[in-house]
N, C-alpha and C positions, 0 to 999 in steps of 0.2 A: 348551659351557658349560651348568650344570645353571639351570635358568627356578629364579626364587624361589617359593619355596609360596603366598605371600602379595605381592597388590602393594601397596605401605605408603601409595602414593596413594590407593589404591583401599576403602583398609583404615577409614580414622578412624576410629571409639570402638570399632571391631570386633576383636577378640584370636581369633585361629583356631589350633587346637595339633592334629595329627593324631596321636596315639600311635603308629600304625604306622609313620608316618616316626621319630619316636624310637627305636623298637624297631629299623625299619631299620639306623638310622646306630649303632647300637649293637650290632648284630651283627655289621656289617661291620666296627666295630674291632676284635669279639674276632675275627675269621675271620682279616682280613686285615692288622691291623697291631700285636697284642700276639703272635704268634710271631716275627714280625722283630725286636720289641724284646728278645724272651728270648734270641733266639736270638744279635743284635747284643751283648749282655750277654758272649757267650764267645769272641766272632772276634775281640776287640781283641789283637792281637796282645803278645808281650812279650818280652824277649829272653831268651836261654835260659844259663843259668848259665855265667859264663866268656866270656861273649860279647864282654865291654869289656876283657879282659885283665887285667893288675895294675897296668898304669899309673893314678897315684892320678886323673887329671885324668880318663879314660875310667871311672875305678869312680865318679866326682861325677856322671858324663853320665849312668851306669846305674842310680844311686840317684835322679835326676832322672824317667828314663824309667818306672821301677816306680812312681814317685809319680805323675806323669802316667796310666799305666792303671790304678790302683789309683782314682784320681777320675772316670777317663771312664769304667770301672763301678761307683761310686756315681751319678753322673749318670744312668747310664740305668738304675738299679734305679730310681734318682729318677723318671723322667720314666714307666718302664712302672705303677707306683704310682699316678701321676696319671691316666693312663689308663682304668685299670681304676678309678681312683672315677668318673674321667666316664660311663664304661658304667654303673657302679651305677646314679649321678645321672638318668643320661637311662632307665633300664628303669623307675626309680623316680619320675620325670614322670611316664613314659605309664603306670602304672600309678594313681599321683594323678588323671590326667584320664579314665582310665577309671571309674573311681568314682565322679569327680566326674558325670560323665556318665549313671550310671547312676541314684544320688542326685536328680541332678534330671528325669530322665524320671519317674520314682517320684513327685516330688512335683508333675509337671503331668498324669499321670495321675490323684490325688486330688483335683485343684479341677475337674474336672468331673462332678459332682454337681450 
């Protein structure tokens, strides 16, 4: 099990943000779990024309089945979408807190005068 970055006991009025963990956890979703979702988008399987026969009650099942994968990929166009904003979200943290950080070294470098 991964140790927390921060212990919340240990923490009180203190806010600690490492960019590189952000940048971490946000490669590692493009590396390792937005090709699964693209690729999860095309293995939903479907049946193949003719497969329910012409019985009307087997052509209701197969009209039911096509609507069924027709949703479970929107679902996961849906869910890869959100995704890829969380990676945006978190390269664009640690990009915020690196500026913030550089911003204020900047400005305790000038009050020693």
């Amino acid at each position: 099990m991964n140790e927390p970055l921060i212990d919340p006991a240990a923490a009180g009025d203190q806010v600690t943000c490492r960019p590189d963990a952000l940048l971490d956890v946000a490669g590692k979703l493009q590396r390792e779990l937005l090709p699964r979702l693209e690729a999860a988008r095309f293995q939903v399987p479907d049946l193949t024309p003719g497969a329910a026969g012409t019985w009307d009650v087997a052509q209701g099942y197969a009209g039911t089945v096509r609507s069924a994968r027709e949703a479970t990929g929107e679902s996961l166009q849906f869910v890869l979408e959100q995704v890829q904003r969380v990676i945006g979200d978190l390269a664009d943290t640690a990009a915020t807190l690196r500026d913030a950080d550089q911003r204020a070294a900047g400005m305790a470098g000038r009050t020693d005068r």
